[in-house]
C-alpha positions in Angstrom: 0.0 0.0 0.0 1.3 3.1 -1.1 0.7 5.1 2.6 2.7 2.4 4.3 6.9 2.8 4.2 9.5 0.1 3.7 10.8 -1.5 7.2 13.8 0.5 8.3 15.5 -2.5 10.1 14.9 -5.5 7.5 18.2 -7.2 9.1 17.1 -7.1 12.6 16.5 -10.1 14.3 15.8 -11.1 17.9 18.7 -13.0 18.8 17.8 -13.9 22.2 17.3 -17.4 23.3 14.2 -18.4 25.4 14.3 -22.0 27.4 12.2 -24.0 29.9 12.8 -27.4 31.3 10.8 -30.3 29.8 9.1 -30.8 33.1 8.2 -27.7 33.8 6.7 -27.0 30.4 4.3 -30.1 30.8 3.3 -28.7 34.3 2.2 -25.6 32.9 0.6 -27.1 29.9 -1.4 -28.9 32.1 -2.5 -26.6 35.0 -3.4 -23.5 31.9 -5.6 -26.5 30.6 -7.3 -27.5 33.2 -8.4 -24.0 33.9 -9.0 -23.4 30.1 -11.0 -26.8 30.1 -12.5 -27.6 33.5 -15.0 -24.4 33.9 -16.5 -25.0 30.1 -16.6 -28.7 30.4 -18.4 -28.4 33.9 -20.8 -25.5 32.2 -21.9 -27.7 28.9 -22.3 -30.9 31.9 -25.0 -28.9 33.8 -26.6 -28.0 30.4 -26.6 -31.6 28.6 -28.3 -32.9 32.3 -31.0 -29.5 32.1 -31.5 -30.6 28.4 -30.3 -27.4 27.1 -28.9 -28.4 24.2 -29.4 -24.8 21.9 -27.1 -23.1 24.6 -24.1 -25.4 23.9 -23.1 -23.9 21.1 -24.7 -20.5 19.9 -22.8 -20.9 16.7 -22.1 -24.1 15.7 -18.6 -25.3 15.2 -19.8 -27.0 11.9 -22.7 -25.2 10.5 -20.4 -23.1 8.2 -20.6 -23.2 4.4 -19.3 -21.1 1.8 -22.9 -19.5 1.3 -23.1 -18.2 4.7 -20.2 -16.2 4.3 -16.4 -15.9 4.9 -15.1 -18.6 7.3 -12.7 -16.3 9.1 -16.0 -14.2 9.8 -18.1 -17.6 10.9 -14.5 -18.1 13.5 -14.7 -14.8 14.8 -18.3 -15.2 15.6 -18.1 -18.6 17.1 -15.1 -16.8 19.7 -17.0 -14.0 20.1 -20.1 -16.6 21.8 -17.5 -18.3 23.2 -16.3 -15.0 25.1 -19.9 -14.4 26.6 -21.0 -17.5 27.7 -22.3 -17.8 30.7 -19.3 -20.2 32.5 -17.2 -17.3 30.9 -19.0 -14.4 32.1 -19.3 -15.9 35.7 -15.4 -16.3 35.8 -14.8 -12.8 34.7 -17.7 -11.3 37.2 -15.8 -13.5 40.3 -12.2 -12.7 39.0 -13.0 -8.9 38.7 -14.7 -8.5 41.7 -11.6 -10.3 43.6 -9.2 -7.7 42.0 -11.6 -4.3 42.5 -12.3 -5.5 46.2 -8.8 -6.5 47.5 -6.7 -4.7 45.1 -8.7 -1.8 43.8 -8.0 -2.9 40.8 -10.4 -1.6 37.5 -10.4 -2.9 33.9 -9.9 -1.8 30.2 -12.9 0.6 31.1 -13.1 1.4 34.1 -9.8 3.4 36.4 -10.5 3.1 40.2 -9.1 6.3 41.8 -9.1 7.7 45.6 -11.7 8.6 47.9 -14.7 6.2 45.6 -14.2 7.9 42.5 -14.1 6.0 39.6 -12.8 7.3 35.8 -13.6 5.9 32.5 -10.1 4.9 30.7 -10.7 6.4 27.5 -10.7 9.7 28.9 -7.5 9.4 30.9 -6.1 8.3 27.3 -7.5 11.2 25.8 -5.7 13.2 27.9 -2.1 11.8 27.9 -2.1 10.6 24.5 -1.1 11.7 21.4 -4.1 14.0 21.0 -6.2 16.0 18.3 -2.9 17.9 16.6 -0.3 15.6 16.5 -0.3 12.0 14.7 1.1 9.1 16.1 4.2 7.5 15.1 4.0 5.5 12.3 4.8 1.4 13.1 4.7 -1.3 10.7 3.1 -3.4 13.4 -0.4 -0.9 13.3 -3.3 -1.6 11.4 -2.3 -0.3 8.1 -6.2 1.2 7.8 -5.7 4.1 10.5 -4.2 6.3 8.4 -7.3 6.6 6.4 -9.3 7.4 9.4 -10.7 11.1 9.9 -9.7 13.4 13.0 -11.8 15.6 14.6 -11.0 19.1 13.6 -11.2 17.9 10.5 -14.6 17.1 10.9 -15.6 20.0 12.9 -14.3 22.8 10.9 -15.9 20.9 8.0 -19.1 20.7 9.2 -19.1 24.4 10.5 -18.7 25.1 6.7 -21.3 23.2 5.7 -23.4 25.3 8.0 -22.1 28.9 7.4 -22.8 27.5 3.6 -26.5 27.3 4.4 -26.4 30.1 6.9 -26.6 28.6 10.3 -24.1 29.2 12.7 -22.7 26.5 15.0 -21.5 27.2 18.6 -19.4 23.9 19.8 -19.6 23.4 23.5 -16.8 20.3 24.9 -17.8 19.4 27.9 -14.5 18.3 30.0 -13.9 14.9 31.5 -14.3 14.1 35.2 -10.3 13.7 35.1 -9.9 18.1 33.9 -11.9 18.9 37.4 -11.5 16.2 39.7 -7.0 14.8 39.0 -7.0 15.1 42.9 -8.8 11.5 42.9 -6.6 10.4 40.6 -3.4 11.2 42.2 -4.4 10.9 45.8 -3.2 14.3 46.3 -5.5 16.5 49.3 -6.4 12.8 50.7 -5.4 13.7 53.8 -6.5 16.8 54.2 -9.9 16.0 53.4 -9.9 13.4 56.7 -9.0 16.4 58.9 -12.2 18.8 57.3 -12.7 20.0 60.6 -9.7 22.3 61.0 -10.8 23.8 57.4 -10.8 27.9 57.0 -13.2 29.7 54.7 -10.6 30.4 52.4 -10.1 28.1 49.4 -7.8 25.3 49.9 -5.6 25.1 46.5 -6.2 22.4 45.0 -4.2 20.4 42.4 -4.6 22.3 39.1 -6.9 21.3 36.5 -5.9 18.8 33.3 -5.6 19.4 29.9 -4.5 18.1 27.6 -1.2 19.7 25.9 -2.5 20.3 22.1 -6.3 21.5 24.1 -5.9 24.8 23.6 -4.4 24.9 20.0 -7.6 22.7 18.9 -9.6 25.1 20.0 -8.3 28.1 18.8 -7.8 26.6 15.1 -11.4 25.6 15.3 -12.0 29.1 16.3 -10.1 30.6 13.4 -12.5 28.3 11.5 -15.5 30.1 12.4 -16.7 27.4 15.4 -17.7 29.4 18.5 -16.2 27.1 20.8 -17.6 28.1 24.8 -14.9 26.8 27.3 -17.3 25.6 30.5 -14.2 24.8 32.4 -14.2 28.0 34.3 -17.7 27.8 35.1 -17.2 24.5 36.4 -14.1 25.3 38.7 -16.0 28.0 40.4 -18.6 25.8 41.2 -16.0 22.9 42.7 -15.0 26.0 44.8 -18.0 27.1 46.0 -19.3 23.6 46.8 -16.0 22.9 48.9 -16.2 26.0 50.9 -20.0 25.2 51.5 -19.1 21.7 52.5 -16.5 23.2 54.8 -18.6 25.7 56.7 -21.0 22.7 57.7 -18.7 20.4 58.9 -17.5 23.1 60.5 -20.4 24.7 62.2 -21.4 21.1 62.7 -24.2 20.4 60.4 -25.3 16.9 61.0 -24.9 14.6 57.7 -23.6 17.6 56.1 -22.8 16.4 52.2 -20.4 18.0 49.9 -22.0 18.7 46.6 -19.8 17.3 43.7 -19.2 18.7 40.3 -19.5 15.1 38.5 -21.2 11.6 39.6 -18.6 9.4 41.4 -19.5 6.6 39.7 -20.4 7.6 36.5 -19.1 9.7 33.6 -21.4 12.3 33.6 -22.1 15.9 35.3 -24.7 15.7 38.5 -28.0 17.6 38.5 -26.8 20.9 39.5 -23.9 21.1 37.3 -26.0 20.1 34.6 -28.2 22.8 35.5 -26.0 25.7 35.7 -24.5 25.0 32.5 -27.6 25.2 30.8 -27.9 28.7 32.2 -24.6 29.9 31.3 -25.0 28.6 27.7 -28.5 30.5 27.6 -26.7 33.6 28.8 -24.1 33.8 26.0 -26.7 32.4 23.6 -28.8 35.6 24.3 -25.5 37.5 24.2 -23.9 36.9 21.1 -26.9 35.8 19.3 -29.7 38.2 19.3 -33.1 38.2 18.6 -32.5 33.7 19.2 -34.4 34.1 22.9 -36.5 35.4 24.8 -35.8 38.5 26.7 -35.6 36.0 30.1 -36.4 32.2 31.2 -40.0 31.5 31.0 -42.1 30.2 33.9 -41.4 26.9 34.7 -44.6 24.6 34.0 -45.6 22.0 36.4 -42.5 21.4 37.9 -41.6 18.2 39.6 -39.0 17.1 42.3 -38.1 14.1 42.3 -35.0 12.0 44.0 -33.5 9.3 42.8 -30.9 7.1 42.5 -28.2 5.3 39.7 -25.3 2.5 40.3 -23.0 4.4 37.2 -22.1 3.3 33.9 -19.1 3.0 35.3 -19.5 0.8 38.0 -21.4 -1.4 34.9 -18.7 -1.0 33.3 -16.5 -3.0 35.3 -18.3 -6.1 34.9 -19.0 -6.9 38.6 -21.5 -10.2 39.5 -25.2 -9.0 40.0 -25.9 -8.2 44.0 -22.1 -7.5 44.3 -22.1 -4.7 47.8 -18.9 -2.8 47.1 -20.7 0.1 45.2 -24.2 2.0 45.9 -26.6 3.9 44.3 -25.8 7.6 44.2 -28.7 9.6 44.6 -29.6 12.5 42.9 -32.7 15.3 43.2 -33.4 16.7 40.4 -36.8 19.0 39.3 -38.9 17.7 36.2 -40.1 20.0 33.6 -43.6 18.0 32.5 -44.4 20.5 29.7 -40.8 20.7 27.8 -40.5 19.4 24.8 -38.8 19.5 21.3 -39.6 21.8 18.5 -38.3 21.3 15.0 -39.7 24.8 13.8 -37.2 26.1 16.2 -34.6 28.0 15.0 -31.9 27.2 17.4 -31.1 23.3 16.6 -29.4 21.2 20.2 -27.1 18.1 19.0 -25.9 16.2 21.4 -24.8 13.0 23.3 -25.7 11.5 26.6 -24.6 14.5 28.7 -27.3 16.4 26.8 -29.5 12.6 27.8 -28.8 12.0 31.4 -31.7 13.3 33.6 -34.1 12.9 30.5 -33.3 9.3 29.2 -34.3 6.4 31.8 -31.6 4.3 30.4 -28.9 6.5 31.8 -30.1 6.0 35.0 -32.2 8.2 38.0 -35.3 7.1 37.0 -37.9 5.2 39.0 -38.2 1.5 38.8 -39.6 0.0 36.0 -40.2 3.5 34.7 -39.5 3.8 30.7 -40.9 7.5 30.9 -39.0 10.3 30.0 -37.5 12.2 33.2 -37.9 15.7 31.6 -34.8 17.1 33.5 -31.8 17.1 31.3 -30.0 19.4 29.3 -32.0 19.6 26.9 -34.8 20.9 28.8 -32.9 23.2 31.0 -31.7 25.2 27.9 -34.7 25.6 26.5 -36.2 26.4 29.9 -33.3 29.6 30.7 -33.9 30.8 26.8 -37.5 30.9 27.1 -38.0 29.0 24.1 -38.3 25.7 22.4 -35.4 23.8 20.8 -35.2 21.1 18.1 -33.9 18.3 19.6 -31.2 15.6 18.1 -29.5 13.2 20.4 -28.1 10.1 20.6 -25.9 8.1 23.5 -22.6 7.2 22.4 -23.2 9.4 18.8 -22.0 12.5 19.5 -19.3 12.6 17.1 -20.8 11.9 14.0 -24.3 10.3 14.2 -26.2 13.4 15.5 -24.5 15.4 12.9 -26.0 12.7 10.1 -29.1 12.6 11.3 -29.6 16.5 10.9 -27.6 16.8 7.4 -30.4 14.2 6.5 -33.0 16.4 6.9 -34.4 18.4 4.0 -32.5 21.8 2.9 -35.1 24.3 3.4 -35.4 22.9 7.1 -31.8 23.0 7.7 -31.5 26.5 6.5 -34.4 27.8 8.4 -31.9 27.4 11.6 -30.2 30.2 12.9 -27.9 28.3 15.1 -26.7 24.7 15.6 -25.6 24.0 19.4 -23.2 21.0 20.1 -22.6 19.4 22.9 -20.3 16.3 23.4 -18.2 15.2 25.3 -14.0 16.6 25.5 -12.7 12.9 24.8 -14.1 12.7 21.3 -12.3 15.4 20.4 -9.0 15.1 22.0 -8.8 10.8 21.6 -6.2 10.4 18.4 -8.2 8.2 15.8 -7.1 5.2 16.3 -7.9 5.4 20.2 -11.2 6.7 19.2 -11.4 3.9 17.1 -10.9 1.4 19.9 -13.4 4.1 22.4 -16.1 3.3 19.8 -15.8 6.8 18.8 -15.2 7.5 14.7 -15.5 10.7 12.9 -16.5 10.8 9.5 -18.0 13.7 7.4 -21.5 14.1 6.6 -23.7 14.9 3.6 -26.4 17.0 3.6 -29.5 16.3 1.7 -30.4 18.5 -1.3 -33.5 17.9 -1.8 -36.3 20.5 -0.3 -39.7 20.4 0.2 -42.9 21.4 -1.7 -43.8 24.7 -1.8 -47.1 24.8 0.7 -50.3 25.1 -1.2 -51.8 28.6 -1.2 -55.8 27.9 -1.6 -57.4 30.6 -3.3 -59.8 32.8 -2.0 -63.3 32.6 -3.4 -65.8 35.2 -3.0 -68.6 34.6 -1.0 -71.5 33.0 -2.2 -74.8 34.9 -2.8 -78.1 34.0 -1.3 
């Protein structure tokens, strides 16, 4: 392939010599195959005596013919059912819950920091990798396919053309990862302060200093110089860490009982709590009305049948982890957030919202914080905060895990008289889609591509004449 180079070491060889005695070869052959062998075997035992006979083997080993497909495809399947059945998935559970509950040990997914707080990987990775700017060393050992791959500026100054093209304007709005505001639970540092809270002062206590990640602020200013109005939240967000320490200080201090500290971001999860959520939404409609005049309302509008409600979610990231069901080491963290029963999305609106599951949690019962059994819609996310601090409706496109590039497909889908009767296009995603290189995006489950927007338009609307009346 013409994007891959020649091998600058042809002549090097690995020349050192690797050795094990006989015996100890066959005793390791033996013990790895006993645990390879013994938990399936016992697994398909217990389903031959239950008369299960469809769960032995999801995919059969010799169903495969060259109509069906390629057989390396058919082998990866078979694996793949191999990988989740249940003897496999019960090992895992036991073996991960062993490690996370003497060792504090986390998986591919999930990083188990200080003081209960858990990270998702990916986001540490976006922050210490290679980044948005710079490419990765080239290594004849990668996937020869990665270089094809799209980054995100690329992406996002594309599609903010393909806006200003059709007159809309798009305001980009990254919402950092728990690991920007929170690197104290990461590194441990302030652990022991925080056990003697008591002896706190009103003054700030400096913390360690927020992360970014090195090419951050260049990706941000060329998407700037691009014509993205990108809106940094991380100020906003510091200021509220520091006003809900020194809160949290003046109650242990005056002795509040079950005084709790307010937190920035879910400990268990990836995503912003209730009030953050909240206040975000406010800012945004602040510098929406600001630099976009004549989008909102003049103020927020009443709110409508508002409803509190409490509730509580385990974290995706505690799912994550892969722990067995009824496992005690993690709790529900309980959130009160207030309903808005008469929100809802508009797509006449002018000011278009695309988003990902930060823009979701509080509305989407999936995410979590919604009652039992309930597959309603919570009415308290993002969305419905935005729209409730501009004092008008927004059109509505989200999807969990599609910020990237699925919300932007679905809206270049729509019809071009609809797409150019927007004004503005708000999007909110998450930092780590932006700042992952491709191929760790890649492995995320995070891929940028371009879009295309649709051409066609819709019919003119029908003027009906006006006939004079009829005489008697």
């Amino acid at each position: 392939m013409s994007n891959v180079p020649n091998n600058p070491y042809p002549n090097e060889r690995d020349l050192t010599v690797y050795s094990i005695a006989s015996k100890q070869a066959r005793n390791i052959i033996v013990v790895f195959g006993l645990l390879l062998a013994v938990p399936p075997l016992m697994w398909m035992l217990s389903q031959m005596l239950q008369r299960q006979w469809t769960q032995l083997f999801p995919v059969k080993v010799l169903s495969w013919t060259p109509k069906r497909g390629d057989l390396m495809s058919h082998l990866h399947a078979m694996e793949k059912s191999l990988d989740t059945a249940p003897y496999a998935k019960t090992a895992q559970q036991q073996v991960q819950w062993l490690m996370t509950a003497f060792a504090a040990e986390g998986c591919r997914k999930t990083f188990i920091g200080h003081n209960g707080w858990l990270f998702f990987q990916p986001e540490l990775d976006a922050l210490t990798g290679y980044g948005p700017i710079l490419n990765a060393p080239f290594s004849i050992m990668k996937d020869p396919t990665v270089a094809k791959l799209k980054s995100a500026r690329q992406c996002v100054a594309h599609f903010a053309t393909q806006l200003k093209e059709r007159g809309v304007k798009l305001m980009l709005v990254p919402i950092p990862v728990k690991a920007t505001i929170y690197p104290e639970h990461i590194t441990g540092y302030r652990a022991l302060e925080r056990q003697s809270a008591v002896t706190y002062q009103d003054e700030a206590i400096s913390a360690e200093a927020p992360v970014f990640h090195a090419d951050e602020g260049l990706l941000f200013d060329e998407l700037r110089a691009a014509g993205v109005d990108v809106v940094d939240v991380v100020p906003a967000m510091l200021q509220l860490k520091e006003q809900n320490d020194m809160l949290y200080r003046r109650q242990v201090r005056a002795k509040v009982p079950d005084a709790v500290k307010r937190e920035v971001y879910l400990k268990q999860d990836t995503h912003w709590t209730y009030d953050t959520m909240q206040q975000i939404a406010k800012a945004l409609a602040d510098h929406i009305r600001k630099t976009y005049p004549g989008l909102a309302a003049d103020g927020p509008r009443a709110e409508v049948n508002p409803r509190a409600v409490s509730e509580g979610s385990l974290g995706d990231l505690v799912k994550l982890l892969g722990l067995p069901s009824g496992q005690t080491l993690f709790g529900q963290e309980m959130q009160t957030y207030v309903s808005l029963e008469d929100s809802k999305s508009d797509p006449r609106s002018s000011i278009a919202l695309l988003g990902d599951s930060f823009v979701n949690i509080f509305d989407d019962p999936a995410l979590g914080f919604a009652p039992t059994g309930s597959t309603k819609r919570l009415k308290a996310g993002f969305a419905q905060y935005l729209s409730l601090y501009l004092g008008t409706d927004l059109d509505v496109v989200t999807e969990n895990g599609g910020g990237a590039t699925s919300v932007r497909a679905r809206f270049a889908a729509r019809k071009d008289d609809e797409v150019r009767a927007k004004k503005l296009v708000v999007w909110v995603l998450s930092a780590r889609d932006l700042l992952l290189t491709a191929e760790q995006g890649r492995d995320a489950g995070v891929t940028w591509k371009d879009v295309t927007f649709n051409p066609e338009r819709n019919p003119p609307a029908r003027i009906e004449p006006m006939l004079p009346p009829k005489s008697n």
